[in-house]
mmCIF file of the N, C-alpha and C atoms, coordinates in Angstrom:
data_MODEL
# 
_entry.id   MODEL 
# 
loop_
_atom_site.group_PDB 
_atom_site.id 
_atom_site.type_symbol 
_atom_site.label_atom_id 
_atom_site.label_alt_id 
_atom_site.label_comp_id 
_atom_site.label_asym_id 
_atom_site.label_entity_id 
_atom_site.label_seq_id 
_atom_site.pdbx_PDB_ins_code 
_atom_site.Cartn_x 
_atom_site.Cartn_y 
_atom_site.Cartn_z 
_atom_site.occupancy 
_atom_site.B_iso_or_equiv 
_atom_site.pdbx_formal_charge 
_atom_site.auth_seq_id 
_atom_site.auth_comp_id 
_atom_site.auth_asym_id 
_atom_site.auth_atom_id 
_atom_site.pdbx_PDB_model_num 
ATOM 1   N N  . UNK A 1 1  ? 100.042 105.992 110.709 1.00 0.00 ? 1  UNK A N  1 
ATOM 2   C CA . UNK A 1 1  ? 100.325 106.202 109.308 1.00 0.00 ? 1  UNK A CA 1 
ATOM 3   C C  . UNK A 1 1  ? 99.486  107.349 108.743 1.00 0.00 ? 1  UNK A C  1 
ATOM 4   N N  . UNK A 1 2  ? 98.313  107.436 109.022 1.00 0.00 ? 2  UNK A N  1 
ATOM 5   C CA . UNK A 1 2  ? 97.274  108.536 108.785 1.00 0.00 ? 2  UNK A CA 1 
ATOM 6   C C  . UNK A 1 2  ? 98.167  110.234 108.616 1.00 0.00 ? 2  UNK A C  1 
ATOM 7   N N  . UNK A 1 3  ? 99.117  110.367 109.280 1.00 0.00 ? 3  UNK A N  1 
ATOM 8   C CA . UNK A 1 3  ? 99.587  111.803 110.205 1.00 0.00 ? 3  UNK A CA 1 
ATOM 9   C C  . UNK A 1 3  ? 100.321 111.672 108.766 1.00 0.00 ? 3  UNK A C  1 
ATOM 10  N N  . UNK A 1 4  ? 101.091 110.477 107.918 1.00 0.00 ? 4  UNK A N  1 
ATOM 11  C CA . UNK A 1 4  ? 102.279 110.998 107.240 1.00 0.00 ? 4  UNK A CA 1 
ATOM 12  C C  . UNK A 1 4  ? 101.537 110.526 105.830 1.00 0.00 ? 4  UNK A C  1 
ATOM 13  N N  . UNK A 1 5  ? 100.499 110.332 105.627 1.00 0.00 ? 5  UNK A N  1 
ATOM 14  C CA . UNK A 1 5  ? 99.387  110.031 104.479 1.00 0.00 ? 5  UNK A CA 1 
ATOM 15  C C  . UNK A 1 5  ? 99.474  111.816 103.919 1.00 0.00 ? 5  UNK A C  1 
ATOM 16  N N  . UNK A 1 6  ? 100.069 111.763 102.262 1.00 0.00 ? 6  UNK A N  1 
ATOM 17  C CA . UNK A 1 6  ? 99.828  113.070 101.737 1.00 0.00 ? 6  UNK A CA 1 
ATOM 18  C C  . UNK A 1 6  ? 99.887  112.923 100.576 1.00 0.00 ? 6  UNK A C  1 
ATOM 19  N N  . UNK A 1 7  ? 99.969  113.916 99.863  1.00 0.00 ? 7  UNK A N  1 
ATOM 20  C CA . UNK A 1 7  ? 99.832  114.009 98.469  1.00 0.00 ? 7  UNK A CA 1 
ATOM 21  C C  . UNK A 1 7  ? 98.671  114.389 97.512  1.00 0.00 ? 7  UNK A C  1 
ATOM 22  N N  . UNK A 1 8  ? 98.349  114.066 96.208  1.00 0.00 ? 8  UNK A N  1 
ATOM 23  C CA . UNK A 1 8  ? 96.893  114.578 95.429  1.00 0.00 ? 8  UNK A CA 1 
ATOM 24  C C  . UNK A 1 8  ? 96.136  113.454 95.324  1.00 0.00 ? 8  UNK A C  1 
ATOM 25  N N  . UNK A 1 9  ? 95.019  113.562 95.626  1.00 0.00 ? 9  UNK A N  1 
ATOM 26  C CA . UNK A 1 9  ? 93.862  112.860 95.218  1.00 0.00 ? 9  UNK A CA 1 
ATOM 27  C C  . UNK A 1 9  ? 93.021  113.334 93.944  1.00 0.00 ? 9  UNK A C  1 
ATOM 28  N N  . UNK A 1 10 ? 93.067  112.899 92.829  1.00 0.00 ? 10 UNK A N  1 
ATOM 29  C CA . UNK A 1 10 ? 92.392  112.894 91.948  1.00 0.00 ? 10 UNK A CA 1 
ATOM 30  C C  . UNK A 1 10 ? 91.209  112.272 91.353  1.00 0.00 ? 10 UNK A C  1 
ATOM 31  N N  . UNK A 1 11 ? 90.011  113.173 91.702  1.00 0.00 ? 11 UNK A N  1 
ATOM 32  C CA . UNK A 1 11 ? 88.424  112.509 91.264  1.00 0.00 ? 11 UNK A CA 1 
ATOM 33  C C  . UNK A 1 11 ? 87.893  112.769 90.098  1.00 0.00 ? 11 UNK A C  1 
ATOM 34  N N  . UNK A 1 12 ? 87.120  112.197 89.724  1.00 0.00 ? 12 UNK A N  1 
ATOM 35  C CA . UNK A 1 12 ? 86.306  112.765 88.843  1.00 0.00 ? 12 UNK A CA 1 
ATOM 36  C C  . UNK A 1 12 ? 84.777  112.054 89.516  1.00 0.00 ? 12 UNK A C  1 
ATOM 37  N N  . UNK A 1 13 ? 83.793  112.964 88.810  1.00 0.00 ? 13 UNK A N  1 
ATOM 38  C CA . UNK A 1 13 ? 83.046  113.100 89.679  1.00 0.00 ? 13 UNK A CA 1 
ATOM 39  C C  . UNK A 1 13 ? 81.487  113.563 88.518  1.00 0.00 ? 13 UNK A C  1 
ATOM 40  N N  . UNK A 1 14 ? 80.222  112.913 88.565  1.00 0.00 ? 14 UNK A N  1 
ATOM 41  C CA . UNK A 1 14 ? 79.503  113.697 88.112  1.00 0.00 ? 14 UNK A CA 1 
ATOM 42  C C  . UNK A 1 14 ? 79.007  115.198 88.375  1.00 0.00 ? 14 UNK A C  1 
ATOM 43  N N  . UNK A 1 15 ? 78.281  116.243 87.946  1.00 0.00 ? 15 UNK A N  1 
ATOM 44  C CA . UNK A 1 15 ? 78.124  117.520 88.118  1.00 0.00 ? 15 UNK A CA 1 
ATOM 45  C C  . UNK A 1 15 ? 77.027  117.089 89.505  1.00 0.00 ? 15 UNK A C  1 
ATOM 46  N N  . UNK A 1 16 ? 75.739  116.442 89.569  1.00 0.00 ? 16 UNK A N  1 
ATOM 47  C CA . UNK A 1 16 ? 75.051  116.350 90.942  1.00 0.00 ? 16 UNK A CA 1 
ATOM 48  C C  . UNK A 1 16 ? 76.305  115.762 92.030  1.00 0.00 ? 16 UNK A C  1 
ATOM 49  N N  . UNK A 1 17 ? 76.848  114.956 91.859  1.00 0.00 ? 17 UNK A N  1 
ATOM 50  C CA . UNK A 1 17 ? 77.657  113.658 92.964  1.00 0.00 ? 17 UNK A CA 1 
ATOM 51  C C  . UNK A 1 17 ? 78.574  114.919 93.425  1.00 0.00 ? 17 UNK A C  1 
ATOM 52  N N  . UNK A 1 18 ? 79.077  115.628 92.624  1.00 0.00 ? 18 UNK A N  1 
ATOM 53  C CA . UNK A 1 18 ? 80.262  116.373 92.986  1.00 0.00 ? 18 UNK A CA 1 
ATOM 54  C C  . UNK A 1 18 ? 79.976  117.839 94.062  1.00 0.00 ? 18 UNK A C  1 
ATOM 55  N N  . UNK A 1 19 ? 78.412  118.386 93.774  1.00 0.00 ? 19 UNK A N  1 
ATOM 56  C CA . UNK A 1 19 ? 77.658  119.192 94.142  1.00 0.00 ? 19 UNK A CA 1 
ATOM 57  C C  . UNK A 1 19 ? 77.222  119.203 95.571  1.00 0.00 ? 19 UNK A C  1 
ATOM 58  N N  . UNK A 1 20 ? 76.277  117.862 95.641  1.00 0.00 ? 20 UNK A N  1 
ATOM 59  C CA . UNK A 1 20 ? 75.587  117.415 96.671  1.00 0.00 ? 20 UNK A CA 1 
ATOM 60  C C  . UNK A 1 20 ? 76.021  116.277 97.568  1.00 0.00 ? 20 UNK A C  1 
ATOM 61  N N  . UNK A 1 21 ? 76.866  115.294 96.791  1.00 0.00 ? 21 UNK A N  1 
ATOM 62  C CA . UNK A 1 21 ? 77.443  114.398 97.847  1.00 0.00 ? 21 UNK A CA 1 
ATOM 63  C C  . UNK A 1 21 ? 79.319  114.381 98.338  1.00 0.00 ? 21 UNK A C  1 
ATOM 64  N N  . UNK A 1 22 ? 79.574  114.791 97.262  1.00 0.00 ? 22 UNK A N  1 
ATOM 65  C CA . UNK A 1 22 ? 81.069  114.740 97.528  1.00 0.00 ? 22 UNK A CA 1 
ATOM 66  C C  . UNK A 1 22 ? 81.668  115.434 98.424  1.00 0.00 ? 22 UNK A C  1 
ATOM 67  N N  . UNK A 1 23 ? 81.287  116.790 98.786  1.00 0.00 ? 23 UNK A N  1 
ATOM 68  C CA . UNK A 1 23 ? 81.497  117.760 99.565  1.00 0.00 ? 23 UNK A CA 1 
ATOM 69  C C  . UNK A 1 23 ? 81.713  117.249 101.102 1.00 0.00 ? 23 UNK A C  1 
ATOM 70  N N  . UNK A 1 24 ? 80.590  115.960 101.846 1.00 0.00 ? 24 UNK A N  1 
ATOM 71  C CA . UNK A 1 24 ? 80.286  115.759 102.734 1.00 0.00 ? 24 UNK A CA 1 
ATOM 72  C C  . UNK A 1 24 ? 81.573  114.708 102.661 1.00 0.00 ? 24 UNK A C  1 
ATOM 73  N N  . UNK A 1 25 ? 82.152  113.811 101.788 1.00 0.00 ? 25 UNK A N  1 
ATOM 74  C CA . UNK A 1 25 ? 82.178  112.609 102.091 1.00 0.00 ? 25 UNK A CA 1 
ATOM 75  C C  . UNK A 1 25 ? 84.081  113.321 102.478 1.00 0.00 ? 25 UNK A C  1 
ATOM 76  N N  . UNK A 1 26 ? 84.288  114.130 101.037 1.00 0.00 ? 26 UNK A N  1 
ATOM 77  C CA . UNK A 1 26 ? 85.748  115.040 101.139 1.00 0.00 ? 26 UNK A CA 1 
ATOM 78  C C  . UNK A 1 26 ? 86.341  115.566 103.049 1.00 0.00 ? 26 UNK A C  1 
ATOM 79  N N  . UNK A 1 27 ? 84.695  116.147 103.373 1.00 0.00 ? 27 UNK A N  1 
ATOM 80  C CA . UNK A 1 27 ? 85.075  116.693 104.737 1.00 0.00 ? 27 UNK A CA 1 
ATOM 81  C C  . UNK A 1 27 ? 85.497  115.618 105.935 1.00 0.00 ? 27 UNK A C  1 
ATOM 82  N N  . UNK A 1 28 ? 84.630  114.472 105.483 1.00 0.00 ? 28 UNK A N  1 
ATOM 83  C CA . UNK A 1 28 ? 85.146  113.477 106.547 1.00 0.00 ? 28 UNK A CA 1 
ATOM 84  C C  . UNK A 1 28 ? 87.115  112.372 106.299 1.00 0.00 ? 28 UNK A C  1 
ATOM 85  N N  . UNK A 1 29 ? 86.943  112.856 104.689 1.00 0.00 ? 29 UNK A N  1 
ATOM 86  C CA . UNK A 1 29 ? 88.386  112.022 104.349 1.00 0.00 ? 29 UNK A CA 1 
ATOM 87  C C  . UNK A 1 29 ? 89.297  113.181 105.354 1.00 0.00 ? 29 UNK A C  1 
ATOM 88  N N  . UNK A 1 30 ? 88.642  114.722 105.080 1.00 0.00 ? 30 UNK A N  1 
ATOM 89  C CA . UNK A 1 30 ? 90.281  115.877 105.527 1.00 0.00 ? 30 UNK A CA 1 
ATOM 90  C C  . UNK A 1 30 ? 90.046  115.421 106.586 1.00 0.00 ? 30 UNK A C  1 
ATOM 91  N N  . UNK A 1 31 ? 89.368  115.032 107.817 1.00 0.00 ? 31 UNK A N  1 
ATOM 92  C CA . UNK A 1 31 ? 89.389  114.647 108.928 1.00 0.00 ? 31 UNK A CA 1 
ATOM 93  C C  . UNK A 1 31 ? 90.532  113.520 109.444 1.00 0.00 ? 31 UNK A C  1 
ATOM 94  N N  . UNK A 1 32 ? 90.171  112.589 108.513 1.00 0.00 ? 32 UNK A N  1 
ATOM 95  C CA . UNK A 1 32 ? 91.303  111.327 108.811 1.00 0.00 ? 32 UNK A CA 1 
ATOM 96  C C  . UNK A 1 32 ? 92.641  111.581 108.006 1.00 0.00 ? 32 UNK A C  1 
ATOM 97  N N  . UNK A 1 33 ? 92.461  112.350 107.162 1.00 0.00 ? 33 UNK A N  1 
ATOM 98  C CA . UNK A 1 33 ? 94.016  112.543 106.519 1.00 0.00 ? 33 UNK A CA 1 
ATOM 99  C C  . UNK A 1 33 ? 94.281  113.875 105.835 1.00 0.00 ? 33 UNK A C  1 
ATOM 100 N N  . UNK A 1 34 ? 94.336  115.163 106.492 1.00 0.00 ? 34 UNK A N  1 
ATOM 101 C CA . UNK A 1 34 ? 94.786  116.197 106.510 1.00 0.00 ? 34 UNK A CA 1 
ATOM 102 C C  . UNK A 1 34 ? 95.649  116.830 105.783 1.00 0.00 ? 34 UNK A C  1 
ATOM 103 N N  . UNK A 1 35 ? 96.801  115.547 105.710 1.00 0.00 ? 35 UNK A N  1 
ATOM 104 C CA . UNK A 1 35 ? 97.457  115.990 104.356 1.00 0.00 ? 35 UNK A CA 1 
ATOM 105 C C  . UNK A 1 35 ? 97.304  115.853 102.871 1.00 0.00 ? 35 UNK A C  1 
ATOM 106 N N  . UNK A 1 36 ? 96.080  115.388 102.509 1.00 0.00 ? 36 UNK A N  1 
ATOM 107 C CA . UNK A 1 36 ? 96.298  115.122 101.044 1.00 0.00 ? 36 UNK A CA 1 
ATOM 108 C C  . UNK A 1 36 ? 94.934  115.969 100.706 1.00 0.00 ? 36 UNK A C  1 
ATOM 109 N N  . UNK A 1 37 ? 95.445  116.787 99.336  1.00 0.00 ? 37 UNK A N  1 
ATOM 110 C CA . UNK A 1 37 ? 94.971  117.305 98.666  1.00 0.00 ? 37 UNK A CA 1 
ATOM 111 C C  . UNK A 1 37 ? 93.849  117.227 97.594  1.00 0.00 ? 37 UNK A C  1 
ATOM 112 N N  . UNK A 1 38 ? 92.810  117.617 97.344  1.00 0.00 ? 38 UNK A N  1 
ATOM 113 C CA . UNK A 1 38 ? 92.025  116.863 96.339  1.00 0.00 ? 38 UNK A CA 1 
ATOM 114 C C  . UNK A 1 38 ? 92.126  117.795 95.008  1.00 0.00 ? 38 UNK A C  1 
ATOM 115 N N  . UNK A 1 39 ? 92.231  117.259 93.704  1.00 0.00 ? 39 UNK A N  1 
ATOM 116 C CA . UNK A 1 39 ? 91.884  117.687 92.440  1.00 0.00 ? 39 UNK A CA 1 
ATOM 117 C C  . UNK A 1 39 ? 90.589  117.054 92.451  1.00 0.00 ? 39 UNK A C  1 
ATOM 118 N N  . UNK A 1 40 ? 89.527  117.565 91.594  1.00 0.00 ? 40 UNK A N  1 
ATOM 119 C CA . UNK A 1 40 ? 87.988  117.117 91.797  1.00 0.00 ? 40 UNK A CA 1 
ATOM 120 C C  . UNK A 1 40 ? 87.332  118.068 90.069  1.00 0.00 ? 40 UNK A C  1 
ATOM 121 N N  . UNK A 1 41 ? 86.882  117.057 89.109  1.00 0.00 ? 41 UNK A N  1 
ATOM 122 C CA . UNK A 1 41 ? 86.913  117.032 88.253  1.00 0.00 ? 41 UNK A CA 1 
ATOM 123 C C  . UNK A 1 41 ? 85.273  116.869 87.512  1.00 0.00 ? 41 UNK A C  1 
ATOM 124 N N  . UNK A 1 42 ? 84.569  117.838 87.771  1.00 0.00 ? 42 UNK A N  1 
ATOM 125 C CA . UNK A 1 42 ? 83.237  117.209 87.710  1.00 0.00 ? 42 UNK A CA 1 
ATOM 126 C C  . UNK A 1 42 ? 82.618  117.255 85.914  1.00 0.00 ? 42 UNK A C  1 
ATOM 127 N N  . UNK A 1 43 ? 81.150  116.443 85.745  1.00 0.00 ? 43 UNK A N  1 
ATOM 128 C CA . UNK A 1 43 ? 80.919  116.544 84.343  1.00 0.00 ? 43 UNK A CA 1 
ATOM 129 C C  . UNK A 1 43 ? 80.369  115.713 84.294  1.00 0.00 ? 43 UNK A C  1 
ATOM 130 N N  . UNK A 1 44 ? 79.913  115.157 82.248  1.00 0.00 ? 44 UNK A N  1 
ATOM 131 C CA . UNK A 1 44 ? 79.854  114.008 82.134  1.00 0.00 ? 44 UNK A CA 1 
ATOM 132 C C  . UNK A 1 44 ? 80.579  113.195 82.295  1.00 0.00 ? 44 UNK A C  1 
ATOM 133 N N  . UNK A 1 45 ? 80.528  111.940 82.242  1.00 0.00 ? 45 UNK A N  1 
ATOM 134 C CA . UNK A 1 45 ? 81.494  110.612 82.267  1.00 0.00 ? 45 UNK A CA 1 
ATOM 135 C C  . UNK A 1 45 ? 82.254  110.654 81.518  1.00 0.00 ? 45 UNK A C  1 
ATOM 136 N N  . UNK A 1 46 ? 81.926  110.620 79.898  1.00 0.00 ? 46 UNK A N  1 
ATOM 137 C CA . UNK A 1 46 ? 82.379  110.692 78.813  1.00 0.00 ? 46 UNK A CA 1 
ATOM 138 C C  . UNK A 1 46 ? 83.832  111.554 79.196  1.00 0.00 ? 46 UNK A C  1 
ATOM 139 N N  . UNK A 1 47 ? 82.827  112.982 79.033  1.00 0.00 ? 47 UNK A N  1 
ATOM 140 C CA . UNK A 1 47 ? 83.922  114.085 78.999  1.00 0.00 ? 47 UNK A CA 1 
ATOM 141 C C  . UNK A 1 47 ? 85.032  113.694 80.004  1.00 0.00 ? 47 UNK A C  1 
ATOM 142 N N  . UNK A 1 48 ? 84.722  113.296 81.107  1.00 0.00 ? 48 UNK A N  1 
ATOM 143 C CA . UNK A 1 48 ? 85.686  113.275 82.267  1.00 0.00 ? 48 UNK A CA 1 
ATOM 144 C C  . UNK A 1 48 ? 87.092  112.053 81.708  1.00 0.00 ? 48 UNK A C  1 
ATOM 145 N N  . UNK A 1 49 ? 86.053  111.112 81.278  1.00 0.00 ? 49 UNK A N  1 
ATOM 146 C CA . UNK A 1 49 ? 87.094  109.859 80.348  1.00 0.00 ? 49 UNK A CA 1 
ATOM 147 C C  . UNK A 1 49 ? 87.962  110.556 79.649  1.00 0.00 ? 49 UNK A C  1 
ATOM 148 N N  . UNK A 1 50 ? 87.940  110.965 78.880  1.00 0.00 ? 50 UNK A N  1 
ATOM 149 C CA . UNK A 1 50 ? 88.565  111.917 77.362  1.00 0.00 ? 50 UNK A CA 1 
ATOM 150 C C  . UNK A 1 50 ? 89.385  113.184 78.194  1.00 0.00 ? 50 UNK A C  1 
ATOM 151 N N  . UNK A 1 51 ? 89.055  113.621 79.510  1.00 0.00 ? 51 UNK A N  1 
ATOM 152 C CA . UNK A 1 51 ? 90.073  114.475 79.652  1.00 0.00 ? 51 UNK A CA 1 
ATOM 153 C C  . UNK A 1 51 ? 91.662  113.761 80.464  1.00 0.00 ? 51 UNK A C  1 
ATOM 154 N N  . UNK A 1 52 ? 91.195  112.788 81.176  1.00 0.00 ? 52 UNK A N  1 
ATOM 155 C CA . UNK A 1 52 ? 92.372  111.826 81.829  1.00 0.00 ? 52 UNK A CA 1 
ATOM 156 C C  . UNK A 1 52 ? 93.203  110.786 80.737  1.00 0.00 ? 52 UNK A C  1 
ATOM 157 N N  . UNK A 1 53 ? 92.663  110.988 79.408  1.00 0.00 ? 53 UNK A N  1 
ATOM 158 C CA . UNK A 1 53 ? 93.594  109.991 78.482  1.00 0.00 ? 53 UNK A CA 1 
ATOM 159 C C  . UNK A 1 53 ? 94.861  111.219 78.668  1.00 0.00 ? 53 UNK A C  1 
# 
């Protein structure tokens, strides 16, 4: 199922988490599922809340 797994992934993400950890964790998801795309949304919380209404 992995091979036909696609589409957008949409994060949001703090400005450190998105910087320093996300990068690593993103490289191991493209590993297992190649096809799906990430949108990645970094910031405050707040702000990030208020832009997905």
């Amino acid at each position: 199922m992995k091979d036909n797994l696609g589409g957008t992934l949409k994060l949001g993400a703090s400005n450190y988490f998105a910087k320093y950890k996300l990068p690593k964790i993103l490289r191991e998801f493209r590993k297992l599922y190649p096809n799906v795309e990430f949108q990645v949304l970094s910031g405050w919380s707040e702000d990030i809340y208020k832009k997905n209404e």
